[in-house]
N, C-alpha and C positions, 0 to 999 in steps of 0.2 A: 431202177432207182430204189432204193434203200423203205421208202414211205407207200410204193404202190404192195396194195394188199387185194387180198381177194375179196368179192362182197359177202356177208356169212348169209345162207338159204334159208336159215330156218326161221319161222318166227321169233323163239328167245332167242337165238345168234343175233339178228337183226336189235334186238330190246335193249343189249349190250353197248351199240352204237347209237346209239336215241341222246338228245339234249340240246339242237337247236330250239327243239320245239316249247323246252323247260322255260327257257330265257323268255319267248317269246308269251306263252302264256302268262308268264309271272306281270310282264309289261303289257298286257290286252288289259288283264282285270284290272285297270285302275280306276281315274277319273271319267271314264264313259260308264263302265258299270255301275259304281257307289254314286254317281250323282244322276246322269240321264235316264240308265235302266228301269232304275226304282221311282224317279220322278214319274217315267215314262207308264210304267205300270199304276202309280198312285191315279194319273189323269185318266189313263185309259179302259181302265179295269184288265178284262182276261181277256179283252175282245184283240188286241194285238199281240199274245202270246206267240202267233203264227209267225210275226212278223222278225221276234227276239231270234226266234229259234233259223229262217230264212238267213236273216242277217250273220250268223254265224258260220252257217252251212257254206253260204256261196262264195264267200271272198278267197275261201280255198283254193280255192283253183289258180286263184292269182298267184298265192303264196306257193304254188306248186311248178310255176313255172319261172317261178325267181331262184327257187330252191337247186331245179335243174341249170340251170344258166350258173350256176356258182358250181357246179360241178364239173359240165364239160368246158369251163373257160377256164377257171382256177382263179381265175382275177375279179377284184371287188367291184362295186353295183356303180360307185360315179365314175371310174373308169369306162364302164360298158356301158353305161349313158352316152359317154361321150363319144364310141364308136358308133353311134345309132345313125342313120341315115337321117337328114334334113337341116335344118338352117343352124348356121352358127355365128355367135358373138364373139368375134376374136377367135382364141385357141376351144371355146369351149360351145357347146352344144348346148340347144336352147331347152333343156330339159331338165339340164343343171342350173340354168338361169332361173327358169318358175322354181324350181326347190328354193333356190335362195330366198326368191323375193316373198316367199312364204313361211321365212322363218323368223323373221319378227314376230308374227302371232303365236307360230308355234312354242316361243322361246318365253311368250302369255301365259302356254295352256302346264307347259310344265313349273311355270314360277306359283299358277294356281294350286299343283297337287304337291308343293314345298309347303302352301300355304296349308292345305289339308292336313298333311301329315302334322304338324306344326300345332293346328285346331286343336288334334285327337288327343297329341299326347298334351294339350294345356287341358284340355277336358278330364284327361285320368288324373294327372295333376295340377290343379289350379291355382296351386301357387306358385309356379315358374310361367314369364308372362312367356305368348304365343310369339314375339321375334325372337326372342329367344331360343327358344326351341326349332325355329326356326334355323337361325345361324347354326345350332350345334350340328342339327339332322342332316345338313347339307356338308358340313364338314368331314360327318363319320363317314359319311358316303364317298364323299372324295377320297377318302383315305385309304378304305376300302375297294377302291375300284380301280385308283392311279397306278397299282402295282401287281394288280389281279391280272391272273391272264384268262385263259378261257375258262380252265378248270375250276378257278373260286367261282366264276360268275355264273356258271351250271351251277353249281352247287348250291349259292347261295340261291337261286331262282326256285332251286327243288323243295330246298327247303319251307323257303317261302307260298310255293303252292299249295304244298301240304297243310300247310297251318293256314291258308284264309279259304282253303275247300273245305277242310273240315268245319271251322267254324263255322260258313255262311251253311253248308248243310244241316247242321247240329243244330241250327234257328230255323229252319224250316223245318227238321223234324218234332222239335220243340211246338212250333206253331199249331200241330196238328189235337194240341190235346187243348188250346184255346178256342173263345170264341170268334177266332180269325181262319180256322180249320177250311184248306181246299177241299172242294168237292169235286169230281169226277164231270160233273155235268159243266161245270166254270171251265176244265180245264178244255174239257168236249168246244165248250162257245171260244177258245180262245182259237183255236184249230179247225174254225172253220173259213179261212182264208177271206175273212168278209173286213171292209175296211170303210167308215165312217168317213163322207166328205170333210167333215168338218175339221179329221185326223190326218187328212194327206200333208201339210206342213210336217205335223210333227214325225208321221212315219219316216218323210226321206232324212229328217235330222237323224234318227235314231239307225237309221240302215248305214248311216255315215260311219256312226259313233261307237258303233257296239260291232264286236266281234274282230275279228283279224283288219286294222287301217292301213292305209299308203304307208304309215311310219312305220308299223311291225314287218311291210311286207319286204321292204328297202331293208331293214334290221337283218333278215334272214338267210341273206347273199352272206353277211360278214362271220353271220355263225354256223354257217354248214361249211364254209371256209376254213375257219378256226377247227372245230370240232376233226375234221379231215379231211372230209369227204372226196373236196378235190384233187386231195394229195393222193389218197389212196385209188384214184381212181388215174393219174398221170396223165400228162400231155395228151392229146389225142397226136398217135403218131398213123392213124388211118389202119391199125390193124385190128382183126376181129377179136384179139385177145380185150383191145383198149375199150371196142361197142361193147362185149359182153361186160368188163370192169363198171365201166359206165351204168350199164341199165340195173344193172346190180347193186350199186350204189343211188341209182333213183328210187328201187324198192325200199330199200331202208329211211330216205327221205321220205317216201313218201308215208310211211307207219310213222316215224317222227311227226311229219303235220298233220296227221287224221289222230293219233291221239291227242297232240295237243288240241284241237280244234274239240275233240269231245270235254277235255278239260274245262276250256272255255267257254265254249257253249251252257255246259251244266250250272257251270258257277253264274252265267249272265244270265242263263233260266231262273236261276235260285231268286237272284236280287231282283227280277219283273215281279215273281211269283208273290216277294214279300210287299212288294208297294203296291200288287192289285189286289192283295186279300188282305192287309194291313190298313193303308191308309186312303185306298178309293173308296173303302165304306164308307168309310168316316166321313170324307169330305177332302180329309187334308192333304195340299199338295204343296210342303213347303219346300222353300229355295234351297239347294245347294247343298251346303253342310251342316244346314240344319235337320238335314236328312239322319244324321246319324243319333241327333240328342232325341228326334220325335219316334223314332224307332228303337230305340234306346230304353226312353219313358212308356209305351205302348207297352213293350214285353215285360219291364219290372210289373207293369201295373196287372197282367197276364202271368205270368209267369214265378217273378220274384225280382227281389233287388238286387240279386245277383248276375240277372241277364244283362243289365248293361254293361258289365265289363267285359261279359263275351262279345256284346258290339264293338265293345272299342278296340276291342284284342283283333277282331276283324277289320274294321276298319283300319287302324293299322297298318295290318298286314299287306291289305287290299292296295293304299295311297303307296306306302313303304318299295310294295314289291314294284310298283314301276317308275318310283323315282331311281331306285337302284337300279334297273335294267337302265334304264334312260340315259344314265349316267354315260354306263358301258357305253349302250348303241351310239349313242350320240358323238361321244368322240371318234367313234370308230366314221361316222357318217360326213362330219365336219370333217375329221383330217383328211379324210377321202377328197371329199369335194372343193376342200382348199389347195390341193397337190393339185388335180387335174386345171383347177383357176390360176393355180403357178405361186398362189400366196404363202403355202410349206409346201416342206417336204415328205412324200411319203414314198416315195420309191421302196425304200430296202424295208428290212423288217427291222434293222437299227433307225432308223428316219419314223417308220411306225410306230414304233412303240415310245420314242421322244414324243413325238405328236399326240399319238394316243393320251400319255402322263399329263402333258400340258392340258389339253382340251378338259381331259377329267375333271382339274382343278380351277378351270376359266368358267366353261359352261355351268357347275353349279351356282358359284359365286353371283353367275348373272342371274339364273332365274330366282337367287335369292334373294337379291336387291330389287329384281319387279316386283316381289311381292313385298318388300319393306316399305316401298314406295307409294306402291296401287292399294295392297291391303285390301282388294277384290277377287279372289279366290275363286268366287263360283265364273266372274265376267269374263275373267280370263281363262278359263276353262274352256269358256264357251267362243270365243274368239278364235281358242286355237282349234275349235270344233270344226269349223268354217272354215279355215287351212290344209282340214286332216280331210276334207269333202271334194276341195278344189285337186289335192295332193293324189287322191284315190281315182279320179278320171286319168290323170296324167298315169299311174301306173295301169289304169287296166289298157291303155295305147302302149305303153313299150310293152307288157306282157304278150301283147298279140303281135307285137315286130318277133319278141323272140319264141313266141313260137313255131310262125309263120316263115321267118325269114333267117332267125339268128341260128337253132336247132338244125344241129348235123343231121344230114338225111338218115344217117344209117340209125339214127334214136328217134326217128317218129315212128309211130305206135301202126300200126296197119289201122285204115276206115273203123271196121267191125269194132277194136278197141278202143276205140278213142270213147273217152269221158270225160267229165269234169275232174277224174283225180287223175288224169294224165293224157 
């Protein structure tokens, strides 16, 4: 076949084929980093820094076995839901059902980071009112993404990485020459794995919330997809050429999620680090998106009056980069899940990419009238929090079908190698 290719060995051969992981970083750092993170750090101090950094690390391994599944099947995540062993509704498999019945909230949390984006840029400008900015940001988006194929939405994601890593970094290095400067001993008490009875709620909210979710890891099937992976790696026709194609394209997946996962990690270290040396001093632990004006004000008042723009330029980028990924995924996840429900079509790649266009331009629209409606931004953030918690059990059980049961013999790892990156 024309598309299977060899996997490249080296490490920059492998750096070549990299960019699910762009997409998905761009979409982790959003509305759990800029509002939970830094809340989480303001309430807690350094004494949960152990917990930010956990929380990053471990959902890895989920994302690494969604990643392999889109390789040796070649077929998207609600399709392979629905061959899953256990009960079913009709034509479709009960695993698709809880997705659904949890996407009312979830359709909450992103009408919230509409509402976010929307905040930041009435805040840079305050003379265009906040629906405003609203209607338009969801518009560019749609327009940008309804005709985008894999390649703009890498690119626009890389892009977008780069500019809210630099900034949120650039505030933390900034920070060091104020009276809000990390000491070594803070960071020592944050890493020493001790956790405060009084903290157990809030920790399992934030181990939900932060780092790779149920929604990036489902995301991740469609863009290892896309990107090639599983083209290049073809059918499995049971010959050792297809194992070796195979595990060789699991190596390059697998640098794809462990960079990304450092990307994210760093950046969601960043945002704890500023709201327990920032605003746990102090006291202040404000709601939502007032996170950005009292962070904002802090550094002008430290720093100059020029740091708050580099807030908002990050924030931003931060809210920005995963309504734009969201966009993508989302249509790709809906028309998926409405094909196998029998409600579209998505068989060919002529039927996907119709549905793909459609969803693009439906699904914004909606979370932009929740938030026209609700005009609750942090509530509904937090509702879709409680979705993306429920949504995360349900994937670490099919993760452990497929690796257990779904994983061609000839790609399980021998005893000795097995780890959490494979």
């Amino acid at each position: 076949m024309a598309n299977i290719l060899t996997p490249p060995t080296t490490f920059f051969g492998r750096l070549r084929y990299l960019g699910p992981g762009f997409i998905l970083s761009a979409a982790i750092v959003g509305s759990g980093e800029l509002i939970a993170t830094t809340a989480l750090g303001a309430k807690a101090g350094f004494v949960m820094f152990w917990l930010i950094i956990l929380s990053c690390l471990a959902k890895v391994a989920l994302q690494l076995e969604f990643g392999k599944n889109a390789i040796y099947t070649g077929t998207f995540m609600m399709h392979n839901f629905n061959q899953l062993p256990g009960c079913r509704l009709g034509r479709t498999h009960w695993t698709i059902w809880l997705w659904l019945s949890l996407q009312g909230l979830k359709l909450l949390q992103v009408g919230g980071i509409v509402g976010g984006v929307a905040i930041v840029l009435h805040m840079a400008l305050p003379g265009i009112a906040v629906n405003f900015w609203a209607i338009l940001s969801v518009l560019i988006t749609s327009f940008l993404v309804y005709r985008g194929h894999y390649g703009a939405v890498e690119k626009g994601s890389l892009v977008m990485i780069i500019l809210f890593t630099a900034v949120i970094l650039i505030s933390l290095v900034l920070l060091q020459d104020t009276q809000y400067a990390i000491h070594w001993y803070q960071l020592k008490e944050g890493l020493q794995f001790s956790l405060p009875v009084t903290m157990v709620a809030m920790a399992f909210g934030a181990f939900g919330i932060t780092g790779v979710g149920g929604d990036e890891i489902m995301y991740y099937n469609y863009w290892c997809i896309e990107k090639g992976y599983a083209a290049y790696t073809g059918p499995n026709d049971g010959s050792p050429e297809w194992t070796a194609r195979a595990k060789g394209w699991f190596d390059v997946m697998y640098l794809d999620a462990v960079l990304s996962m450092v990307v994210y990690t760093i950046v969601t270290a960043a945002f704890y680090l500023l709201g327990a040396a920032v605003l746990h001093r102090g006291g202040v632990v404000p709601e939502g998106y007032e996170m950005i004006e009292v962070l904002s004000r802090i550094f002008t008042e430290t720093i100059g009056s020029w740091a708050k723009n580099l807030f908002l330029v990050g924030a931003f980028f931060v809210l920005y980069s995963t309504l734009f990924t969201a966009t993508a995924s989302w249509a790709r996840v809906w028309g998926d899940a409405f094909g196998q429900l029998g409600w579209m079509k998505f068989d060919t790649p002529e039927e996907q990419k119709q549905t793909i266009g459609i969803l693009s331009w439906i699904l914004p629209v909606v979370w932009c009238l929740l938030f026209l409606f609700i005009q609750a931004p942090v509530m509904m953030v937090i509702l879709g929090g409680i979705a993306t918690s429920v949504l995360l059990v349900m994937i670490v059980y099919v993760s452990l079908v497929f690796r257990y049961r779904a994983l061609p013999k000839v790609l399980v790892p021998p005893k000795c190698m097995i780890s959490s990156f494979g």
